[in-house]
N, C-alpha and C positions, 0 to 999 in steps of 0.2 A: 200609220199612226192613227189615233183614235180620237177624231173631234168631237171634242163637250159641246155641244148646242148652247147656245146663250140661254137665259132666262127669259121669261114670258115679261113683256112689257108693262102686264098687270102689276109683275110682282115689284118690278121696278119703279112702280109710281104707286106703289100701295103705301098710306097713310104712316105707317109706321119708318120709310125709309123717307119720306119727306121730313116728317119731322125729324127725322135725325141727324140733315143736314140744311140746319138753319142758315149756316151762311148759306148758302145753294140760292134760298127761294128768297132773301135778303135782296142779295146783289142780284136776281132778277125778277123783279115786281110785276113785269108784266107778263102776258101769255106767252109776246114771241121769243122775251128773253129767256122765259122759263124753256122754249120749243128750243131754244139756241144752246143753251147747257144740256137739252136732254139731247141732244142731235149730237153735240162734244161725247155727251156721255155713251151714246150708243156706238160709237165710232173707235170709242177704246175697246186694247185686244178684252180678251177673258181674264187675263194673267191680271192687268192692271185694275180691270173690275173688281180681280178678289183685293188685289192689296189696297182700294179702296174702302169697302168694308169691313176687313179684316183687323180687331183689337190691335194695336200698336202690342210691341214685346213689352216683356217687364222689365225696369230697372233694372241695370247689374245690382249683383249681390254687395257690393261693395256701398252702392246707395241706400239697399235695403238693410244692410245693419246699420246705416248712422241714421235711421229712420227720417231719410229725406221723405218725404210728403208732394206729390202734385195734385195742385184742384183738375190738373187735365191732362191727358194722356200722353206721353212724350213721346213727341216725334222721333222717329231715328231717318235718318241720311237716306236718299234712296228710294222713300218711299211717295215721291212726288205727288201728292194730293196736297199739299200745302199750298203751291200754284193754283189747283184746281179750286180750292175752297175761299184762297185770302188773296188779298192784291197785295200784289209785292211791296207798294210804295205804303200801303199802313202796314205790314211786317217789319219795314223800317224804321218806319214811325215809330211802334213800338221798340225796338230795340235801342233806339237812340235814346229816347226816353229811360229804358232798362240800362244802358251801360251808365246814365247819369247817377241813377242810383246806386250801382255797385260802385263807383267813383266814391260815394257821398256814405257807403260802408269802410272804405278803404282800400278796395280792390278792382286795381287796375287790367281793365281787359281790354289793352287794344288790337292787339293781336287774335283774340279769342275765336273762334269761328262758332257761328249756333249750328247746334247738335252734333256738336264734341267736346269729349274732356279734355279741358287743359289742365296740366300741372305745371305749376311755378310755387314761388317760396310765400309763405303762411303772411299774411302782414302782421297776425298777432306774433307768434313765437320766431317767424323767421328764417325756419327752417332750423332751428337749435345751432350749437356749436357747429353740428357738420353741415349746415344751409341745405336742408334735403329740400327737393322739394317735393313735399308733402302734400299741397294744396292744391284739393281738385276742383275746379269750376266746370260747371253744366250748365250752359245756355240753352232754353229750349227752341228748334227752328222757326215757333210763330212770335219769337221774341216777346212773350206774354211771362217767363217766369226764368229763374235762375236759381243754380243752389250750388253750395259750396261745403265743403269738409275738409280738416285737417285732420290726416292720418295720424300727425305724431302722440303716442302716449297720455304725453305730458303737459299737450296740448287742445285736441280737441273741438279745435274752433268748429264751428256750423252753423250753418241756417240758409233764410233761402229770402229772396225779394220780386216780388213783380211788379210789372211796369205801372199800373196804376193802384196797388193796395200797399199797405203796411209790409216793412220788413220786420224778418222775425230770426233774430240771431241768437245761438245759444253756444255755450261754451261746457263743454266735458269736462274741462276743469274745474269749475261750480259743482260740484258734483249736488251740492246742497238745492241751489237754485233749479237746475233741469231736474233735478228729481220732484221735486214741489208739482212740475207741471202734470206730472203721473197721477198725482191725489186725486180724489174724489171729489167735486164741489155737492157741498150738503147746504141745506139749510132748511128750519124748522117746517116749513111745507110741504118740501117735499120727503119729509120724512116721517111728516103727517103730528108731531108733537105736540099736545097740548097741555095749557096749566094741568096742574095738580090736585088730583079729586079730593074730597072729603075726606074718604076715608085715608089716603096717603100722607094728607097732612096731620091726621092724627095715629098714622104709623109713625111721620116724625117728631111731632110732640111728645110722644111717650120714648123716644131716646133724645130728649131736651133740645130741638130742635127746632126753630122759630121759625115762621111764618116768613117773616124781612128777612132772615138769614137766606131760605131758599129761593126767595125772589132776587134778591142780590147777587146769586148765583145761577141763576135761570137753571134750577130746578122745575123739571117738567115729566113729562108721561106718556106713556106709546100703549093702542091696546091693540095686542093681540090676541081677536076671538072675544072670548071671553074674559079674559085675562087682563089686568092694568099691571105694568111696569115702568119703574123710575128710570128715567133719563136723566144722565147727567151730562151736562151740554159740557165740552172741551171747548172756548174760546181763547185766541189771541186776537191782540188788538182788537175786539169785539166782535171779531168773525167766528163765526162757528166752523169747526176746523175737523170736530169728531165727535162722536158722541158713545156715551157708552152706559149700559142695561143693566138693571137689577132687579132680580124678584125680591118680593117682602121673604122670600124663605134662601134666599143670599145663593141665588144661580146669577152667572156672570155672562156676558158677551160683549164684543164690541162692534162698532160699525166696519164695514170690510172695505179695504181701500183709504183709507184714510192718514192720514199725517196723526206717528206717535209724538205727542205733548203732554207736558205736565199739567194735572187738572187746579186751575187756579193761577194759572201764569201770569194774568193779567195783574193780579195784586202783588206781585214781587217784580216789579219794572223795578223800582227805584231803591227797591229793601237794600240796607246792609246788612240787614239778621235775617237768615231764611229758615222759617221752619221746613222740615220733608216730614210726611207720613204716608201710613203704608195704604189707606180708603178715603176715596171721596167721603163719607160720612165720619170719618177721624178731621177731614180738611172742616168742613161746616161744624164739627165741636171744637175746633182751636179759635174759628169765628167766635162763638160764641161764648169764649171765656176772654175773648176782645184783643186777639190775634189774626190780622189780615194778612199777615205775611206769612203763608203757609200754603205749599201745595201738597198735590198727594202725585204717587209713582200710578202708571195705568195699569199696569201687569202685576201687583202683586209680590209676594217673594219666592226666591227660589229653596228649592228642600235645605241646599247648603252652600257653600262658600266655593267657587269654583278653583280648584287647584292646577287651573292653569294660567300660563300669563297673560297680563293684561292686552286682550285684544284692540285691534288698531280699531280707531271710530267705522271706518269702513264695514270691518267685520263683527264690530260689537251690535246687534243686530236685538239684542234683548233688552239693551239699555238705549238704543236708537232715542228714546226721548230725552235724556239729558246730552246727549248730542246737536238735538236741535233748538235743546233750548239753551245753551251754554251763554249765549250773550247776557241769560238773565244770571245765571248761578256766577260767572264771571266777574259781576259786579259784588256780589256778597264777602264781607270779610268776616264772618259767620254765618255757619250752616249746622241749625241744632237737626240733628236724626231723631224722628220719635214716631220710630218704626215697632211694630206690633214686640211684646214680652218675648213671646214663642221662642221654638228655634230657628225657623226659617224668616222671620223678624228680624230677628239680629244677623242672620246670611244676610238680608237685605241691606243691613244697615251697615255691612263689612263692603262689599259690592257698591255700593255709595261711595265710602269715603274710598275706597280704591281707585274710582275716579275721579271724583270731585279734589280730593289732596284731604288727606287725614290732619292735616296740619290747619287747615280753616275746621274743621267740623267739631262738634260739640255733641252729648248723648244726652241721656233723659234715661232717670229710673224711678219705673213706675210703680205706685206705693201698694202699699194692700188693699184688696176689695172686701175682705175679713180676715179670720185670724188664719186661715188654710191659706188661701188663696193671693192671688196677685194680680191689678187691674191687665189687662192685656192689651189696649189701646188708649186712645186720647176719649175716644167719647165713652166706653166703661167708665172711665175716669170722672167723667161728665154726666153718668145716668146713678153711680154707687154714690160719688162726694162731691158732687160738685161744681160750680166755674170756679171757684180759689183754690181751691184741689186743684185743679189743671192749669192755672194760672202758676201756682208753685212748682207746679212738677217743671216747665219749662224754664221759668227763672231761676230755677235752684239746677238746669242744664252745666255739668260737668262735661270736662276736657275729653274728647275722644282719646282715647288708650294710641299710642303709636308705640309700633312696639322699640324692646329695648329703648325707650326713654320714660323713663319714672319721675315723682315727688313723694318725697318719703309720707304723705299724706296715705302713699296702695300700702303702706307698712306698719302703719298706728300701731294696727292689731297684734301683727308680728311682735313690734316692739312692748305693747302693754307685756302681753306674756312672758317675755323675757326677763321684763322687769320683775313681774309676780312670781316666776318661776315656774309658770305652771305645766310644763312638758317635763319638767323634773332632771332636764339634763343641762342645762343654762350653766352650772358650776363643771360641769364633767361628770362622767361615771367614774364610781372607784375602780383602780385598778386590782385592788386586792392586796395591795403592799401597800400598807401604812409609812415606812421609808419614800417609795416612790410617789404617793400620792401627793406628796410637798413639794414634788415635780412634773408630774405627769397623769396628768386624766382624761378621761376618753370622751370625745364629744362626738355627736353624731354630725356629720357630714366636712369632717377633714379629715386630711391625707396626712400618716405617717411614713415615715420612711426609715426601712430598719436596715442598718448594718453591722458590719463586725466580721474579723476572719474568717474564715473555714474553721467547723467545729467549734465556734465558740456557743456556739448555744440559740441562736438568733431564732430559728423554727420553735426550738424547745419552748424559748420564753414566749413568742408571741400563741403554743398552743396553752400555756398555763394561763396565759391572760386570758385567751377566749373561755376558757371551764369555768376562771374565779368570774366575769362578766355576765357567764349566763346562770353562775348560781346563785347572783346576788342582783342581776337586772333580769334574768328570763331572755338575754339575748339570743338571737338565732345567728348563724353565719355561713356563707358562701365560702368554697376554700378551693383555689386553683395553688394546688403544690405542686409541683412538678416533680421536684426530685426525691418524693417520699412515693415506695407503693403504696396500698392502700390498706394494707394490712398491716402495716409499719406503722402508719398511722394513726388507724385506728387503736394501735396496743398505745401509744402514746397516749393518744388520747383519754383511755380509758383506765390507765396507771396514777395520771393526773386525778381522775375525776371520782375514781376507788377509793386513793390512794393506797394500793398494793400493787406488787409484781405482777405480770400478765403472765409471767413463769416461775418454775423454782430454777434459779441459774445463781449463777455467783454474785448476776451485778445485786439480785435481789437481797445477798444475806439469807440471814436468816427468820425475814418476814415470810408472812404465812401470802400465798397466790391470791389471784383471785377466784370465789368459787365457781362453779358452774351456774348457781342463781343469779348471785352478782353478774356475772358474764351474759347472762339472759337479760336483766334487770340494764346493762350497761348499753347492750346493742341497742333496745328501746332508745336509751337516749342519746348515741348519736345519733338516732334515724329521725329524731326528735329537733336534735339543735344546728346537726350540721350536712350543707348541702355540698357536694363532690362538684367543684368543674375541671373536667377530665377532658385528654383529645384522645381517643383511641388510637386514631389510627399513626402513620409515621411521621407525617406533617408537624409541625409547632406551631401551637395555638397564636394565634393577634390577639394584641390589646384589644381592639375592636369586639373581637369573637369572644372574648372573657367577658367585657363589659357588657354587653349584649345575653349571655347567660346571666348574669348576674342581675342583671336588672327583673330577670324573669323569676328570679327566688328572692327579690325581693317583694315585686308585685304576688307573686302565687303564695310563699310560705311568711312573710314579715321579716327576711332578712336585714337584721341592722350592724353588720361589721362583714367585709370581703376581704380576703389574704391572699395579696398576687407572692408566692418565695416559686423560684425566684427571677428577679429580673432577666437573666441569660437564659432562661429557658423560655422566652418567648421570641415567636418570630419578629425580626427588625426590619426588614424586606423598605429600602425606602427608594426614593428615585436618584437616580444619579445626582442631582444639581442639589440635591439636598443633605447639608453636612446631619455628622449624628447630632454634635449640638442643638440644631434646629429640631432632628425627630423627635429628641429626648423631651424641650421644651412642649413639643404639642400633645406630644403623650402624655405627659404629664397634669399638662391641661385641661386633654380630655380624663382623664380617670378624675382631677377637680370635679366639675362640672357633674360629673358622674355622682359622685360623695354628695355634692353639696344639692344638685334632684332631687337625691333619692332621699338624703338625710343618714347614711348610711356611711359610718367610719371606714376607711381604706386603712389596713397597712399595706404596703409593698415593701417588700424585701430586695435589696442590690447590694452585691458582692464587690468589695474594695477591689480595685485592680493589685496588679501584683506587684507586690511591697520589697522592692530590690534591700540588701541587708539586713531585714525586717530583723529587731531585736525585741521581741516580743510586748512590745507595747501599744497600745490600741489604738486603732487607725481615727482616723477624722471624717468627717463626712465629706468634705473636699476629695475625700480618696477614691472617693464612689467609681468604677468604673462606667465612663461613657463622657458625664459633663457634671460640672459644677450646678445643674441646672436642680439638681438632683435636693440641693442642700436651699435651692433660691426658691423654688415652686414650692416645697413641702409645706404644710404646716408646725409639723413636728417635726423633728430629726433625734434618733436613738441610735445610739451605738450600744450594743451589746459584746461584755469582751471577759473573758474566763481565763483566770490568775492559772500559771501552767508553772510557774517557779514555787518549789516548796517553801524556799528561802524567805517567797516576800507574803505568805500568808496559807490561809488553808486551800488546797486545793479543787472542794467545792462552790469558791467563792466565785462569784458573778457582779461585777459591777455594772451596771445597767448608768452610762452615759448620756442625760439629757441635753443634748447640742442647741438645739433651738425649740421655741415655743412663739408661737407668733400670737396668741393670745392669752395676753398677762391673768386673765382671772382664772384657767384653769392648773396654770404650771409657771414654771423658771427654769432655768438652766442649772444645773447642776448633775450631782451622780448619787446613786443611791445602790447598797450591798447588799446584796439577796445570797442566800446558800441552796445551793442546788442537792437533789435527791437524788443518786442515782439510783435505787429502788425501785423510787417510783415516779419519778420525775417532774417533783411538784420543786415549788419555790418560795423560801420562805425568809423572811426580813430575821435580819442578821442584829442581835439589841448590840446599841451602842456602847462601849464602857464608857464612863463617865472621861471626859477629858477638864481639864484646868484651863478656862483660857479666861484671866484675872489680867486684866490693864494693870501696869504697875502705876498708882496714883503719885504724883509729882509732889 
């Protein structure tokens, strides 16, 4: 085997290994005690020599992630130079000292050995329900330091103590607390800040911003280079905590490391009214219109309104400064927003109340800066009209919008108009029959509901109504029919709107067809009035899937009336635990909502169920197949029913049954006689004979 030669004697008493072992030449002061440790020292093998000099190992990883800390190198077990450097009896010394300490933290080490880890149970959390134990203690072997950690979660406990300095204990579960100690400590020194030059304070005198205002606020100045830029000092409790940059031509930064805080925090300790705004110079113009209680957000707004859910504090990492300042906002039982016009203004101002609770929050709208334009912040506000200008805008601070809860206050306007009439359809639209109009008129955004046997006419009537509507309103319509092709349809339609045969056939008589110009002249206008929702393929269309085209002719072409005929020919597909009763009601619901959106009249068509002994009298709206929900949700309800006995009248007659109206100023319930054309398939009011009905007077 291959022996290593010792080192040169030089190198072992060279300046630099003396001083590195200051106990060494401590404990022996004089020459022969120095000649007596280096006699010990030379008398050690080589092996021991090295693990003499040789950097102690690192930490396990288990200490390096809870960022345990030593001022001194930790001994590990084994490495016997602890005898060599320390006397045992002050090793003890100190440890007896150190275990009084962890005593007087709460942790018990009698048992403990220096330089290993113990685990036993957390004195904070205890080990949880299942008493783990979690809790690791590290004594080091010259009994000068000690640390300790709690694995669990939920717990966290940590810190560390030595025998003669300050303990320093922190807890993972503060998450608030230990993070604090990460920040930056700043202050105007060394960040080199000075007052406010000349020229910056008449940058802010010409946006109405005073002198005492900026002093009040430790408004100050950084130059770089050549350059001067505005400071705006971030204080809590008068410490400076952050600071943040502006050029005169509005470039932004902030100090890096630092604790996110609201600017102005200091003035909302005790507030029960908290202004928010969106710039430090928005916060100094609510000053100055003689509002202290106002801060401003440090970041800004976002492009738009985050559509996802509200993040946990943890991860809400954008808004982190209402997070840490929650004990101020927490006291507030108003908080007015008066956040920039813009659109990412009001993103901001949406993002507020989502955390803050919309239920305390209050808005601000801001007036005009001329007859185009609109002020866009608190100090516009303050440079175009004003400190009473912006003194109003705040007190005249309306209710934050929550949605789905209204005061008929969002509806004046709705309502003026209705009163005036001035949409034009407030009474109803004619339906085109002078009989029925004393029952039934068409208003944009309810639901009718048509029924009537098989072959009574139901399609017929509701396409004569749509022709008489759009040639007396100009209305357009959506038409999901299912059981008509389209060519079928179309001759309907265009027989109606001729009025002539689309053939020479028998039904037509002996009226003259329609000609080929006309036929040219007709296709124009349905391609004009009327939109097709079709499902190609073999499938059957959803409510949903109808609702959804239709919405699309109404946005694209101005559709104002849709035609679901008929109810069975849509798909019903619902889930097991759900009766039809309940689908019928939601569907119904939803096609409301749909109507009442858009402003856009529905009919739907549903076929009576089947009428056991049926003797030819006309069904009820209770008859509807599926639910009564049919005749409860509706607006309207119409029976349509077509006299089939020669006996009891003429056989073109059509009584058109008005069942229900839910709003008395357009209609009433009753029935009204139409005579039907088979020619050409229009429908026309039937004149009354005079009847006698004379009270006999007593």
């Amino acid at each position: 085997m291959h022996h290593l030669s010792h080192p040169p004697l030089r190198t072992l008493l060279s300046p630099n290994i003396l001083m590195a072992h200051k106990f060494l030449l401590k404990s022996s002061p004089s020459s022969s005690a120095l000649s007596s440790s280096l006699h010990r020292f030379i008398h050690l093998s080589y092996a021991d020599r090295g693990r003499l000099f040789t950097r102690p190992p690192r930490p396990p990883t288990a200490l390096r992630i809870s960022r345990f800390c030593s001022r001194a190198s930790v001994m590990i077990p084994g490495t016997g130079h602890t005898q060599i450097l320390e006397d045992e009896t002050r090793v003890a010394a100190r440890l007896s000292v150190l275990k009084k300490r962890l005593e007087a933290e709460g942790i018990s080490c009698g048992t403990c050995k220096p330089g290993q880890y113990d685990h036993m149970l957390c004195p904070q959390c205890a080990g949880g329900d299942a008493k783990e134990r979690s809790f690791s203690l590290f004594i080091r072997e010259d009994g000068d330091l000690a640390m300790w950690s709690c694995f669990r979660a939920k717990c966290g406990c940590r810190g560390h103590v030595t025998a003669y300095g300050q303990a320093a204990t922190k807890s993972a579960g503060n998450k608030s607390k230990s993070k604090s100690n990460s920040y930056k400590i700043i202050t105007e020194e060394n960040l080199n800040l000075e007052p406010l030059c000349p020229e910056l304070l008449e940058y802010f005198n010409e946006r109405m911003i005073s002198g005492e205002t900026l002093r009040r606020n430790g408004v100050m100045q950084l130059r770089r280079g050549d350059e001067v830029v505005i400071a705006f000092a971030y204080r809590r409790n008068g410490s400076l905590i952050s600071c943040k940059y502006r050029t005169v031509s509005k470039k932004f930064w902030q100090e890096s490391g630092t604790e996110k805080i609201l600017y102005g925090v200091d003035d909302i300790k005790q507030a029960s009214d908290i202004i928010v705004v969106e710039g430090e110079m928005d916060k100094l113009s609510m000053e100055e219109a003689g509002f202290r209680n106002c801060v401003s957000v440090p970041d800004g707004a976002p492009a738009k309104v985050s559509e996802k859910e509200l993040p946990t504090e943890e991860e809400d990492k954008k808004y982190q400064y209402l997070w840490n300042c929650k004990e101020y906002l927490a006291k507030a039982s108003r908080i007015i927003l008066a956040t920039d016009a813009d659109a990412p203004g009001q993103a901001l101002a949406e993002e507020l109340a989502r955390r803050i609770g919309r239920e305390r929050c209050w808005r601000v709208r801001w007036p005009r800066k001329n007859e185009t334009e609109i002020c866009k912040d608190a100090n516009e506000v303050l440079m175009y009209l004003g400190q009473n200008a912006l003194k109003e805008v705040i007190e005249s601070a309306e209710l934050y919008p929550v949605r789905g809860l209204f005061q008929f206050d969002h509806y004046f306007d709705e309502i003026d108009s209705y009163y005036t009439r001035s949409s034009g359809y407030e009474m109803g639209a004619s339906s085109g029959w002078k009989s029925l109009d004393e029952l039934y008129k068409v208003v944009p955004g309810e639901l009718t509901v048509v029924t009537g046997v098989p072959s009574s006419g139901k399609s017929e009537w509701i396409d004569a109504l749509m022709v008489n509507l759009n040639e007396s309103k100009g209305w357009k319509f959506a038409v999901c029919s299912m059981e008509n092709q389209v060519r079928e349809h179309a001759r309907k339609l265009l027989e109606k709107h001729i009025k002539k045969p689309f053939f020479i056939a028998s039904y037509g008589g002996d009226a003259e067809r329609i000609s080929d110009e006309e036929l040219k002249r007709g296709k124009e206008w349905l391609n004009d009035t009327f939109y097709l929702i079709r499902c190609d393929d073999d499938c059957l269309p959803s409510i949903k899937w109808v609702l959804e085209l239709a919405k699309v002719a109404v946005l694209r072409y101005g559709a104002r009336g849709l035609v679901i005929d008929p109810y069975n020919e849509l798909d019903h597909q619902r889930p097991p635990s759900q009766t039809e009763t309940e689908y019928v009601s939601q569907m119904l619901t939803r096609i409301k909502r749909f109507a009442q959106h858009h402003s856009c009249h529905v009919w739907f068509v549903a076929h009576p169920r089947q009428l056991q002994n049926w003797m030819g009298s006309p069904p009820n709206l209770y008859d509807i197949s599926g639910s009564a929900h049919f005749i409860n949700k509706c607006d309207n309800g119409i029976v349509v029913h077509r006299n089939r006995d020669p006996d009891s009248g003429p056989l073109d007659e059509v009584k058109i049954f008005v069942r229900k109206v839910r709003n008395k100023v357009i209609g009433n319930i009753g029935e009204a006689i139409l005579s039907y054309s088979r020619a050409t398939g229009e429908f026309k009011d039937v004149e009354k004979k005079p009847v006698a009905n004379m009270r006999k007077r007593g």
